[in-house]
C-alpha positions as CSV (number, residue, x, y, z in Angstrom):
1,X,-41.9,194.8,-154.8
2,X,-44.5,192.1,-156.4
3,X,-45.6,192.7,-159.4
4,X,-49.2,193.2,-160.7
5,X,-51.3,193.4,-164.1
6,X,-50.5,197.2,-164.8
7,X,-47.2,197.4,-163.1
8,X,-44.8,194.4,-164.5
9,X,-41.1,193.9,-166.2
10,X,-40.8,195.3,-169.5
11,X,-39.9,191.7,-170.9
12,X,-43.2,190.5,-170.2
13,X,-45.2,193.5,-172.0
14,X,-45.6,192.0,-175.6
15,X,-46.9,188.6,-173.9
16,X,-50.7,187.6,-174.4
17,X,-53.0,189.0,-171.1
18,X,-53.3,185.4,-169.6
19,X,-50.0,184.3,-170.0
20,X,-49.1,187.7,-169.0
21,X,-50.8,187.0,-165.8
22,X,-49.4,183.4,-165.6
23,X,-45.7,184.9,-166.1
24,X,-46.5,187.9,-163.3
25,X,-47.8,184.5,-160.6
26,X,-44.6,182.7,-161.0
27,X,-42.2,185.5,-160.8
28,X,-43.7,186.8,-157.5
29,X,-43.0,183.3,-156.2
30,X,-40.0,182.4,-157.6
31,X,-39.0,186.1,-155.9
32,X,-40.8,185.4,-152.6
33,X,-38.6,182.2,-153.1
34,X,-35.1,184.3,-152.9
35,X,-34.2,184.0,-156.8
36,X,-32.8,187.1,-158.5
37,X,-34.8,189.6,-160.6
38,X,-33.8,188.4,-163.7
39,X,-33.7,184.8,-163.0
40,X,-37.1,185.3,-161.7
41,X,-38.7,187.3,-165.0
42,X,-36.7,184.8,-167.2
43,X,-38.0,181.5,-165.9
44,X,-41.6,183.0,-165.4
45,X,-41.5,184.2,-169.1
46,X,-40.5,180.5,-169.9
47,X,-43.0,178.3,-167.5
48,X,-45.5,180.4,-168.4
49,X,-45.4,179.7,-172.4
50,X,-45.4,176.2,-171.2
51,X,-48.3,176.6,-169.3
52,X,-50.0,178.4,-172.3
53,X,-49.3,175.2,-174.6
54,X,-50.8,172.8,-172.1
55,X,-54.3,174.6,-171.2
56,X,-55.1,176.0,-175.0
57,X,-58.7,176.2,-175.5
């Protein structure tokens, strides 16, 4: 099951809402992709704090 804004893993919950978001994008790929939960909700965690240091505003 993908996941959305109000239904996502617990790891992501203390993450800012954009980044959040960012994390929620690649883990629905990297799932749709065949990776395993976890796998999936670790490396979206990561990409997406790296995504957060390159577009700061």
């Amino acid at each position: 099951m993908p996941w959305t804004a109000s239904y996502y893993p617990t790891a992501m919950k203390h993450l800012p809402p954009a980044v959040r978001d960012k994390a929620i994008e690649i883990a629905n790929a990297l799932l749709a992709a065949g990776r395993p939960e976890g796998q999936a909700i670790r490396i979206a965690i990561a990409r997406a704090k790296q995504w957060a240091q390159r577009h700061r505003t």
